[in-house]
LUMNU-82768 format. One record per residue (C-alpha): residue in three letters; residue number from 1; x, y, z. Coordinates in nm, 3 decimals, padded with zeros to 5 digits. Layout:
<rs>
@residuo=ALA, num=NUM, x=X, y=Y, z=Z
...
</rs>
This chain:
<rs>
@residuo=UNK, num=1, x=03.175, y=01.862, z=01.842
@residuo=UNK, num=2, x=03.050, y=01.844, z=01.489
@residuo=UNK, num=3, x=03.306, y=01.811, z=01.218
@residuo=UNK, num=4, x=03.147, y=02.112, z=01.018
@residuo=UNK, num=5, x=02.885, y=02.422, z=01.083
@residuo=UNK, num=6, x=02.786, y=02.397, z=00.736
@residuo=UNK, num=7, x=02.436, y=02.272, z=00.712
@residuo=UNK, num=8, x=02.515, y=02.238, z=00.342
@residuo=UNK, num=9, x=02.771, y=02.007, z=00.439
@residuo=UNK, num=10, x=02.545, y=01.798, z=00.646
@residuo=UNK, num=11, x=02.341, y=01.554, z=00.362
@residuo=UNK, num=12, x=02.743, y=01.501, z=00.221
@residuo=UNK, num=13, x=02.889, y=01.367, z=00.569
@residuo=UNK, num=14, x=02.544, y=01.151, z=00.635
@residuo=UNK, num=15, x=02.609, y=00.992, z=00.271
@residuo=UNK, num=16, x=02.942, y=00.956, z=00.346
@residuo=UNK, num=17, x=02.991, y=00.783, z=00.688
@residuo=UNK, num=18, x=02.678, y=00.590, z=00.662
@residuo=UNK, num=19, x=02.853, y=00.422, z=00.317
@residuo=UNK, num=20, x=03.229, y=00.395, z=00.501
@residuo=UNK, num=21, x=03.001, y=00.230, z=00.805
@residuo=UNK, num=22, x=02.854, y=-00.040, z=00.613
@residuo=UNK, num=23, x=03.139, y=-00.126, z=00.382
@residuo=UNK, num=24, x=03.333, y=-00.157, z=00.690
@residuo=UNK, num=25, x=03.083, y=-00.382, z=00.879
@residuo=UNK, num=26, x=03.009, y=-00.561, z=00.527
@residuo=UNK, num=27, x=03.393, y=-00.617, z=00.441
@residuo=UNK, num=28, x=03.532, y=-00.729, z=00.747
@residuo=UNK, num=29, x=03.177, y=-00.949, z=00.792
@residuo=UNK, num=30, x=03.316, y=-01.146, z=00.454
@residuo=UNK, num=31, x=03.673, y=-01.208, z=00.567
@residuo=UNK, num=32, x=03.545, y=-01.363, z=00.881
@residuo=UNK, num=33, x=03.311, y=-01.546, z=00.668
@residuo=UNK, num=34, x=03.530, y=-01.662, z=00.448
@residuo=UNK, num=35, x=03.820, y=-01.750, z=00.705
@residuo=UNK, num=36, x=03.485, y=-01.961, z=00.913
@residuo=UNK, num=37, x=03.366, y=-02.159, z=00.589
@residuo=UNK, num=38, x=03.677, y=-02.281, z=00.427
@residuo=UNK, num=39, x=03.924, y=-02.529, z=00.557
@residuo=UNK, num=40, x=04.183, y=-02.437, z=00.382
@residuo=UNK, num=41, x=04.243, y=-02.097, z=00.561
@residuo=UNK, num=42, x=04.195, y=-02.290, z=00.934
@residuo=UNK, num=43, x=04.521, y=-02.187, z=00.998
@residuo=UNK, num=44, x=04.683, y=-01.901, z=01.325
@residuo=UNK, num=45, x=04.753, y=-01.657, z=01.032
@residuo=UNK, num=46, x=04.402, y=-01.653, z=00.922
@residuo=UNK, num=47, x=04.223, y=-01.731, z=01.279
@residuo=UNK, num=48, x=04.364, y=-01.391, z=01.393
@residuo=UNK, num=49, x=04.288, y=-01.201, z=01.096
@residuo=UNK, num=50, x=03.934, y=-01.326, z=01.138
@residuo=UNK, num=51, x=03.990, y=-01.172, z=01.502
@residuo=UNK, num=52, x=04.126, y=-00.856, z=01.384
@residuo=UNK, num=53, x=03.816, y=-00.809, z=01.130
@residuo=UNK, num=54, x=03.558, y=-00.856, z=01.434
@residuo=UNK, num=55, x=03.731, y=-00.590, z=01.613
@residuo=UNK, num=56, x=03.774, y=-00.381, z=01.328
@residuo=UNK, num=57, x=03.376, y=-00.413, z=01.365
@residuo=UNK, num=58, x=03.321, y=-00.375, z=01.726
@residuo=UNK, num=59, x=03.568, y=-00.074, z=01.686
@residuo=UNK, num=60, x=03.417, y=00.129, z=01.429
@residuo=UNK, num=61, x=03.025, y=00.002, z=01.602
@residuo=UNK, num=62, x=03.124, y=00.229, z=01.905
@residuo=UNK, num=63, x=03.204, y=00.556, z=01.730
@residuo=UNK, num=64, x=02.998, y=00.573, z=01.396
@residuo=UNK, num=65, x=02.649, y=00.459, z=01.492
@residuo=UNK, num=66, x=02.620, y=00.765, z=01.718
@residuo=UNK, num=67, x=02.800, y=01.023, z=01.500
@residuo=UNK, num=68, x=02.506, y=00.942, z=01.220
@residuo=UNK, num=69, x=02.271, y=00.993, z=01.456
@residuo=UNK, num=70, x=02.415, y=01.312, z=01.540
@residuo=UNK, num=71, x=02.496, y=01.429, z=01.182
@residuo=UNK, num=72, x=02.102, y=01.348, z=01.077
@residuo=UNK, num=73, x=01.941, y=01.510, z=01.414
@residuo=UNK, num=74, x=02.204, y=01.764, z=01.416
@residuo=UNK, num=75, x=02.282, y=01.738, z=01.768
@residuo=UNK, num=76, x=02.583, y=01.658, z=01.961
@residuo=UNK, num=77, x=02.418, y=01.569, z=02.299
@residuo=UNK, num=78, x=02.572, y=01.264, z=02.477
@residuo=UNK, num=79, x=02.507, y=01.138, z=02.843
@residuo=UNK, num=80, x=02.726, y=01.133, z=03.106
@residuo=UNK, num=81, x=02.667, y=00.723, z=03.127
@residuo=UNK, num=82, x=02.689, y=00.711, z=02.715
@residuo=UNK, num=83, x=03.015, y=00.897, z=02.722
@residuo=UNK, num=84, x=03.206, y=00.677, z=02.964
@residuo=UNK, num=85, x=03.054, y=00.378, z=02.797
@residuo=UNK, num=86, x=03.149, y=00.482, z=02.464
@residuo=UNK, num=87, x=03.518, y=00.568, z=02.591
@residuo=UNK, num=88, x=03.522, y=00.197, z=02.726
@residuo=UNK, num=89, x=03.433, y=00.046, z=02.434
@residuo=UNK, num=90, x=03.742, y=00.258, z=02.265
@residuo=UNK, num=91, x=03.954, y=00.200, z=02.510
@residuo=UNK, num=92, x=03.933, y=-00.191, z=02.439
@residuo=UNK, num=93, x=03.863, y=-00.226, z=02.099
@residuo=UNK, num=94, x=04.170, y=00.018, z=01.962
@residuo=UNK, num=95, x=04.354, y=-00.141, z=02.244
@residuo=UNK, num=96, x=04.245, y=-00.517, z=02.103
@residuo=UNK, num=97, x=04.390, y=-00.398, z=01.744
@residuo=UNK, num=98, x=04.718, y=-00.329, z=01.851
@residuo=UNK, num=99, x=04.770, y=-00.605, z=02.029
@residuo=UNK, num=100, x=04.635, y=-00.889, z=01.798
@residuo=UNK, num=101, x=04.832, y=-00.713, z=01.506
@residuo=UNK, num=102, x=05.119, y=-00.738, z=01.746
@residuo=UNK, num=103, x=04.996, y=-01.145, z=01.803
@residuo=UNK, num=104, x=05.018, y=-01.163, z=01.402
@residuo=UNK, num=105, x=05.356, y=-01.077, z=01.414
@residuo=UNK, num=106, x=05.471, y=-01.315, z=01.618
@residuo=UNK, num=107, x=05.279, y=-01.542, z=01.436
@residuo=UNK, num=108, x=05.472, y=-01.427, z=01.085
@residuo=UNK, num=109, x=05.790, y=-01.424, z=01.273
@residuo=UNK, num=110, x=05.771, y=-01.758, z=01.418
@residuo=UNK, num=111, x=05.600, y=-01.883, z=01.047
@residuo=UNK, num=112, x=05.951, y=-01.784, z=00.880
@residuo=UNK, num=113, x=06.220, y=-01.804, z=01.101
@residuo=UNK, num=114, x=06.117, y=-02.146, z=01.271
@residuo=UNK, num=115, x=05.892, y=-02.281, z=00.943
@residuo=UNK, num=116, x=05.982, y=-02.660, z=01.129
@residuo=UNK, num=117, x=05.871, y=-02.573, z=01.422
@residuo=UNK, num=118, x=05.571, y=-02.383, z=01.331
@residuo=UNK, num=119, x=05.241, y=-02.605, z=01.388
@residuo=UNK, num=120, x=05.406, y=-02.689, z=01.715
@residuo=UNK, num=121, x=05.466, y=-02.359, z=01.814
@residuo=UNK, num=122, x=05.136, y=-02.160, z=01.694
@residuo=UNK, num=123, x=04.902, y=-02.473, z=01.817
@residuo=UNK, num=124, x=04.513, y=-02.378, z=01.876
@residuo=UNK, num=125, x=04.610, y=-02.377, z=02.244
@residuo=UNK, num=126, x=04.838, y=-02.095, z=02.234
@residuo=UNK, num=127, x=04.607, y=-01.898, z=01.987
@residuo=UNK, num=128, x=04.348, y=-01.903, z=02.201
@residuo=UNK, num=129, x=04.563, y=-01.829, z=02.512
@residuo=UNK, num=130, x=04.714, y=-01.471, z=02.308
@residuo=UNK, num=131, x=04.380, y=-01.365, z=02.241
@residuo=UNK, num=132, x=04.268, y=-01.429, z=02.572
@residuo=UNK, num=133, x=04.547, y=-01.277, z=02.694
@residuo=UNK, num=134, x=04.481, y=-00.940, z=02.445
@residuo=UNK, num=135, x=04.141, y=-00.918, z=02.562
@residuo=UNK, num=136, x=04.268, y=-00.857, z=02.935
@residuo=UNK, num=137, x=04.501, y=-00.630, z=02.841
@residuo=UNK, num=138, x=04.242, y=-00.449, z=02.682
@residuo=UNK, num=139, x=04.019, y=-00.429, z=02.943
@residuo=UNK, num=140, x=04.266, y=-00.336, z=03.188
@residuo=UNK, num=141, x=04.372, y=-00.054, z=02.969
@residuo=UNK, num=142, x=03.977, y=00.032, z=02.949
@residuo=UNK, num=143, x=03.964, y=00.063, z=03.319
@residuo=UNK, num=144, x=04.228, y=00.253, z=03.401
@residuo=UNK, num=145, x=04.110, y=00.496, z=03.154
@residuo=UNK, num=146, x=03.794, y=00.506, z=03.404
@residuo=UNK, num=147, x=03.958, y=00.499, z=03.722
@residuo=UNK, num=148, x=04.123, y=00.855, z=03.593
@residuo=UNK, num=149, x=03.843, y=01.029, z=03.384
@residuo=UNK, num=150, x=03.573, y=00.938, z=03.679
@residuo=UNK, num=151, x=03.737, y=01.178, z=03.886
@residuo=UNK, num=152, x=03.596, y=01.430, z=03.713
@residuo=UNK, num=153, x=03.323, y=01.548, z=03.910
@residuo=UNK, num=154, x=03.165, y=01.742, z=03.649
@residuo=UNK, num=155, x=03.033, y=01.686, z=03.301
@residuo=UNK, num=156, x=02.756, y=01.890, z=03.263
@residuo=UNK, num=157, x=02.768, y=02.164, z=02.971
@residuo=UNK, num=158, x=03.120, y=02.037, z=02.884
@residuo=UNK, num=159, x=03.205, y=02.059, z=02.485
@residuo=UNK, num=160, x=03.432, y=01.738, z=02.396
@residuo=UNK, num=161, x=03.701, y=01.896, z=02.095
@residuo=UNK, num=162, x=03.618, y=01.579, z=01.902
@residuo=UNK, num=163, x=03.324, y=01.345, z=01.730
@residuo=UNK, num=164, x=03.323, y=01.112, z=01.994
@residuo=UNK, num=165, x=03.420, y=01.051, z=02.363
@residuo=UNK, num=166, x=03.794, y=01.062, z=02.299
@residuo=UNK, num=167, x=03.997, y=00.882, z=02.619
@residuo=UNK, num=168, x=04.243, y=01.156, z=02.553
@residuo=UNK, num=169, x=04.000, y=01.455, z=02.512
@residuo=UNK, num=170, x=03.839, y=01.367, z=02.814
@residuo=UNK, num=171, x=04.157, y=01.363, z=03.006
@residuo=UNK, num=172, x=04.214, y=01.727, z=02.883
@residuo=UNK, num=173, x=03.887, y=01.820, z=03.042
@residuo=UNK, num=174, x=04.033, y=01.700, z=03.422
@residuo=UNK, num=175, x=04.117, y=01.936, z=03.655
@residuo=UNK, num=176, x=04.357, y=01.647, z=03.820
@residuo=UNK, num=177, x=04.734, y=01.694, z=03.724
@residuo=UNK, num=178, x=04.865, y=01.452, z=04.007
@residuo=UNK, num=179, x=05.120, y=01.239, z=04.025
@residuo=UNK, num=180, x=04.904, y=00.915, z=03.985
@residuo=UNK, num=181, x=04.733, y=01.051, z=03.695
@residuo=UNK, num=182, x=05.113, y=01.086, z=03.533
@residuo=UNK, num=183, x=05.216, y=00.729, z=03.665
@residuo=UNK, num=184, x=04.930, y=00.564, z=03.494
@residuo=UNK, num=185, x=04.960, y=00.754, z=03.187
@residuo=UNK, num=186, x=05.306, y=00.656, z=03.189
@residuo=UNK, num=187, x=05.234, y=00.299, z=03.251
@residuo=UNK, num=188, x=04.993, y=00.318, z=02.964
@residuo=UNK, num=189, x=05.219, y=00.455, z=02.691
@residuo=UNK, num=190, x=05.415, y=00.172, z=02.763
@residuo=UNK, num=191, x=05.235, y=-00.120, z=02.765
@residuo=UNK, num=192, x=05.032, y=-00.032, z=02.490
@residuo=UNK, num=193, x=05.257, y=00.176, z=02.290
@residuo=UNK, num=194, x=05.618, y=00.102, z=02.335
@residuo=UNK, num=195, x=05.604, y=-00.269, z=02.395
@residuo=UNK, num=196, x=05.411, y=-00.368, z=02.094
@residuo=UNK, num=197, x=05.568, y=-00.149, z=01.881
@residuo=UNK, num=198, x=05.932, y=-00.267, z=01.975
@residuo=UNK, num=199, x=05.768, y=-00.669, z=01.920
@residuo=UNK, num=200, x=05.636, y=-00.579, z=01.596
@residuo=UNK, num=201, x=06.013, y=-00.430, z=01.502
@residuo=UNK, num=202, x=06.185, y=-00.735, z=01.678
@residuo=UNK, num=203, x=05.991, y=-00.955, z=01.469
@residuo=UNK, num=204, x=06.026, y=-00.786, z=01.130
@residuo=UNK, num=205, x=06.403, y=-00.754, z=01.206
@residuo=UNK, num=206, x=06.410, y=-01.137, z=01.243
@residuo=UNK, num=207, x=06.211, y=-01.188, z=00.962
@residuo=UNK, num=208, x=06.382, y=-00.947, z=00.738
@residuo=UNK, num=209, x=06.707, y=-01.124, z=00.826
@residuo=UNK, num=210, x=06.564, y=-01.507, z=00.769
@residuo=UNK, num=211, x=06.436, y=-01.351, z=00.422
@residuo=UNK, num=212, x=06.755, y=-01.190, z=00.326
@residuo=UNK, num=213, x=06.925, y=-01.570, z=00.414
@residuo=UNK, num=214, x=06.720, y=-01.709, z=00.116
@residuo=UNK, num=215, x=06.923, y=-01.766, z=-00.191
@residuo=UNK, num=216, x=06.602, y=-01.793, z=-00.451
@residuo=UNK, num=217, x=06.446, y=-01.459, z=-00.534
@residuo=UNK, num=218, x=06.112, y=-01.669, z=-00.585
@residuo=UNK, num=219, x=06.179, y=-01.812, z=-00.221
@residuo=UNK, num=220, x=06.217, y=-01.465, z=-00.104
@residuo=UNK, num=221, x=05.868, y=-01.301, z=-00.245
@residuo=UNK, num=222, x=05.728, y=-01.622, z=-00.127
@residuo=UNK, num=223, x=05.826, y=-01.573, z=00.215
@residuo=UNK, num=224, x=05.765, y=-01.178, z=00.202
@residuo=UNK, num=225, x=05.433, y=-01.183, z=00.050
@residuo=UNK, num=226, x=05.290, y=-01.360, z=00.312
@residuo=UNK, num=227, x=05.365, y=-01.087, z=00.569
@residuo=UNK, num=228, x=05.284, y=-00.823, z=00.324
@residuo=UNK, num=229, x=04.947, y=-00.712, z=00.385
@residuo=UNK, num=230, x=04.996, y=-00.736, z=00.776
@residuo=UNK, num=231, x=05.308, y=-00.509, z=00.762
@residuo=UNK, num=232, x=05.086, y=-00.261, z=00.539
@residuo=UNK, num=233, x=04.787, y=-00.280, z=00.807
@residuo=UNK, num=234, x=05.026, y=-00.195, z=01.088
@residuo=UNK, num=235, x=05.158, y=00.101, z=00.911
@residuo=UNK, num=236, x=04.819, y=00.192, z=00.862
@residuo=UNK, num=237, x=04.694, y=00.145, z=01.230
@residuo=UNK, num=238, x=05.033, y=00.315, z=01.379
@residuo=UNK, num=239, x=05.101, y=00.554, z=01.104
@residuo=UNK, num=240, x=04.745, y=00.706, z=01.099
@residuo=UNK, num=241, x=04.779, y=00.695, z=01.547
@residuo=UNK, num=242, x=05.080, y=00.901, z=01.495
@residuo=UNK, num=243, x=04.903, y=01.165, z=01.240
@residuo=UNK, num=244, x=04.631, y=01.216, z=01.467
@residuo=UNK, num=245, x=04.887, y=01.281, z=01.758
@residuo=UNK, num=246, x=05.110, y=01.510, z=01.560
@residuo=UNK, num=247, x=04.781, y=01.672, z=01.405
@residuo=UNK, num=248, x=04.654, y=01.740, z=01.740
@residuo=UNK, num=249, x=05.030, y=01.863, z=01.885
@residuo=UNK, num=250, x=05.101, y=02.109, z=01.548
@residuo=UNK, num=251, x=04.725, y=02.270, z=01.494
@residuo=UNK, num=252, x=04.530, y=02.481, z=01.709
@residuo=UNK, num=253, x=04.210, y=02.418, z=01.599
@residuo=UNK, num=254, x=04.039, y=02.120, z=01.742
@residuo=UNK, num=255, x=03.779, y=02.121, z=01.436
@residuo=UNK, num=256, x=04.101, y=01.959, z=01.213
@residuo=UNK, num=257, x=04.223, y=01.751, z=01.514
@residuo=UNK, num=258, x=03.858, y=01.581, z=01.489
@residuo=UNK, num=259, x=03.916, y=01.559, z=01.094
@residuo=UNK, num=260, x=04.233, y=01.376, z=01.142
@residuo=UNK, num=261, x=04.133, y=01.165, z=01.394
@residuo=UNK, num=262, x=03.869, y=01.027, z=01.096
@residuo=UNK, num=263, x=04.106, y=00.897, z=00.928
@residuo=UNK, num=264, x=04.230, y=00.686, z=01.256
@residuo=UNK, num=265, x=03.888, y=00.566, z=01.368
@residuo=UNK, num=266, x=03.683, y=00.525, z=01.036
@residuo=UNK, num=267, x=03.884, y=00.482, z=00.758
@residuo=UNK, num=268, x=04.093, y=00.272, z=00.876
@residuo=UNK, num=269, x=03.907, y=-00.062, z=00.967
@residuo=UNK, num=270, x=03.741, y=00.029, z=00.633
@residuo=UNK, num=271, x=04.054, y=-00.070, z=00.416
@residuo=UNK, num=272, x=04.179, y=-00.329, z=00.625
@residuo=UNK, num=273, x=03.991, y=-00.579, z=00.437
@residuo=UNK, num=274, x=04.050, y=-00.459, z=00.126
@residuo=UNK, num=275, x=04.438, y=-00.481, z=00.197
@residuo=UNK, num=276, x=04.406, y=-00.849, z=00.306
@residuo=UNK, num=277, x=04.202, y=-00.956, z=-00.008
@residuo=UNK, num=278, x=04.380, y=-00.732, z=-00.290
@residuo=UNK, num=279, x=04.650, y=-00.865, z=-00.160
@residuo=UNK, num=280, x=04.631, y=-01.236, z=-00.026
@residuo=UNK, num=281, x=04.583, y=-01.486, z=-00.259
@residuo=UNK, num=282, x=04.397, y=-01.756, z=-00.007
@residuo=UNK, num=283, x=04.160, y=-01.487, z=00.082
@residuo=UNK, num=284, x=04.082, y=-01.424, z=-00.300
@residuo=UNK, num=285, x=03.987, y=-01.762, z=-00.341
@residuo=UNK, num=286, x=03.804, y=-01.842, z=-00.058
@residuo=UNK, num=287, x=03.574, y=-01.553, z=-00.155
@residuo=UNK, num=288, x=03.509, y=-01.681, z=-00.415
@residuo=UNK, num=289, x=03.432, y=-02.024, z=-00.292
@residuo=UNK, num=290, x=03.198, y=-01.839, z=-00.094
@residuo=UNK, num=291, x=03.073, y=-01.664, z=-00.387
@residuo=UNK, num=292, x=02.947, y=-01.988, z=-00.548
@residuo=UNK, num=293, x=02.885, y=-02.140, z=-00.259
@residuo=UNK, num=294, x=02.591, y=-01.870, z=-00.182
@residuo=UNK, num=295, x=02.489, y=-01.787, z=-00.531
</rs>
């Protein structure tokens, strides 16, 4: 579904997600630059923001692309193979964002409360091990999503209430109400949803409690700032989930559920980068070392 009838409107949307698509790419392509060419950011904190950009990437790769297509042709045709590709791809990239911001907040949580203990804790080993580990979750989550929508027999002449092949969209289209269905929608919700979300609280909790403990002020924005800009990018992921959800729940009109759900797919990996450098000091610099360094 197109997110306007106005052909007037058409030239303004092109222009618009074609510049939010390549400041994306271009933005989260210079944090993992910069994280890859300077030592000094070698660190877990920064190896799994360099993670998070390249999902950001992959994430808004599988949506976008298409939608321009479809904006400049004017046509919002998609194959039956496209569709449950495109769905896959979802499925494990928005799956891959919540759980490596849930990985950075162990990370932050184990950075503060056990600052001793920390290189020991968060070696390379482990790092590699939770991302791993994300990745399978992901694509777990991805099939499962395929096991239920491919029992939809039909797709032919079937008009999706959103820009792209939305997991849940698709699941509204199923004729299937069983029990199963239920169970693994169940399952989902909590593995995905509830768990990370309760980690990411746990580990705030703990870190808001270490931070309280400090007696310095300074030593308390010290310790806060560095978890700053990944508490404002979860709000940002979850916050703008929840909108979408609630948007969808409270209005009618599917045309304004696909407008909210923008906000969640596009925008979103768009200003992750520009959270992280506004407001990261290390990233600033290494930028800039990069800067030179190319210029």
């Amino acid at each position: 579904m197109s997110l306007t009838d106005d052909p007037d409107l058409q030239p303004v949307l092109l222009g618009l997600f074609l510049s939010l698509y390549l400041v994306t790419v271009l933005g989260n392509l210079l944090i993992i630059l910069a994280v890859s060419s300077d030592s000094h950011l070698h660190t877990p904190m920064y190896f799994f923001l360099s993670i998070l950009s390249f999902v950001d990437i992959c994430f808004i790769s599988t949506m976008a692309p298409k939608m321009i297509v479809d904006i400049q042709t004017q046509s919002g045709v998609i194959s039956y193979v496209g569709c449950l590709t495109q769905m896959s791809l979802y499925a494990i990239f928005v799956c891959m964002d919540d759980m490596i911001l849930t990985v950075m907040a162990y990370d932050r949580f184990v950075a503060i409360c056990h600052p001793l203990h920390y290189q020991v804790i968060m070696n390379s080993h482990l790092c590699d091990f939770l991302t791993l580990v994300s990745f399978l979750l992901s694509l777990l989550d991805s099939q499962l999503h395929n096991l239920m929508i491919l029992q939809i027999t039909s797709f032919k002449n079937v008009e999706i209430s959103s820009f792209f092949c939305d997991p849940s969209q698709l699941l509204n289209i199923s004729c299937f109400d069983t029990s199963s269905d239920n169970i693994v929608k169940y399952f989902l919700t909590v593995i995905y949803g509830l768990f990370p979300i309760s980690g990411i609280i746990f580990s705030y909790y703990k870190i808001i409690d270490s931070i309280v403990r400090i007696p310095s002020t300074g030593g308390k924005y010290k310790a806060f700032s560095t978890c700053g800009s990944h508490l404002a990018v979860v709000c940002l992921f979850f916050g703008t989930g929840v909108g979408v959800y609630l948007s969808s729940a409270v209005s009618h009109s599917p045309r304004k559920g696909a407008v909210a759900s923008v906000m969640y797919t596009v925008v979103t990996p768009m200003l992750n980068p520009f959270i992280y450098s506004l407001r990261n000091r290390d990233i600033k610099n290494a930028l800039r070392r990069l800067h030179s360094r190319i210029f």
